[in-house]
C-alpha positions in Angstrom: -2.6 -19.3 30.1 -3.6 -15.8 29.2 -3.3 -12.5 30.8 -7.3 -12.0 31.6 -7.1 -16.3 33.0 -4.0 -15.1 35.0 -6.0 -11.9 36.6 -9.4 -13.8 36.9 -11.4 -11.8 34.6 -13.5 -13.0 32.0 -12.7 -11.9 28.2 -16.0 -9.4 28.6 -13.5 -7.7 30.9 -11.3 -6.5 28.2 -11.2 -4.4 25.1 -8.3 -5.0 22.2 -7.9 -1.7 20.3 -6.2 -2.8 17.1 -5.8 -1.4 13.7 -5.4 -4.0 11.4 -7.5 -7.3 9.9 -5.7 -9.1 12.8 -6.9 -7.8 15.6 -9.9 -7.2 14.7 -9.6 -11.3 14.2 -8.4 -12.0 17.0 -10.8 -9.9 19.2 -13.7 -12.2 17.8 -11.3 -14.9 18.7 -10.9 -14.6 21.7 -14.0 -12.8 22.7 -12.8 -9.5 23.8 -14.8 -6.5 22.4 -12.8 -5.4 19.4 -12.2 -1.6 18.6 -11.0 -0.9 15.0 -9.0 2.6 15.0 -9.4 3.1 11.4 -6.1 5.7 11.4 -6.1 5.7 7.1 -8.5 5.9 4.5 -10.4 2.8 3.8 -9.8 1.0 7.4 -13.2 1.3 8.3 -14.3 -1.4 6.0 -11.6 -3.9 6.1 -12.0 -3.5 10.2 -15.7 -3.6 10.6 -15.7 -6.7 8.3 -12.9 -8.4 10.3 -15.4 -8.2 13.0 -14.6 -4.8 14.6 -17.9 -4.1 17.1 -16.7 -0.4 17.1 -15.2 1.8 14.4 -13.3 5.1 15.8 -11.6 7.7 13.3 -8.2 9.2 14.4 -7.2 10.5 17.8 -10.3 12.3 18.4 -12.6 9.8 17.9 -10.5 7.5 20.5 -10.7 10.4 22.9 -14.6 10.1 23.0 -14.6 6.6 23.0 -12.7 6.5 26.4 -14.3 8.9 27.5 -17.9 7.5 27.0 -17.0 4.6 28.4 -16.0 5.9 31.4 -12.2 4.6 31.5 -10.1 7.9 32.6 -11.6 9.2 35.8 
């Protein structure tokens, strides 16, 4: 059972932030909404073709993100 079955939510419920092939790989998976933090040069590709919906650069860009989406009140 995983932890979104265990609290009742569906996977559109969740994001996975992940900065690697895998988790982009298991967002699609699994179908949670994945984020690719592309932290190094060249990431943006090899997450975005892993199947990353989003592509955010650095700290910054995360920062935005969050805040856009409305997830620190």
């Amino acid at each position: 059972m995983s932890a979104l079955d265990k609290l009742g939510e569906p996977a559109s419920a969740a994001v996975l932030v992940g900065d690697s092939r895998t988790d982009m790989e298991v967002s699609v998976a699994t179908g949670v909404l994945g984020i690719g933090f592309a932290n190094k040069q060249g990431k943006s590709e090899v997450l975005r073709s892993a199947g990353a919906a989003v592509i955010v650069a650095g700290p910054d860009g995360m920062a935005l993100l969050v805040d856009a989406m409305g997830l620190i009140h």
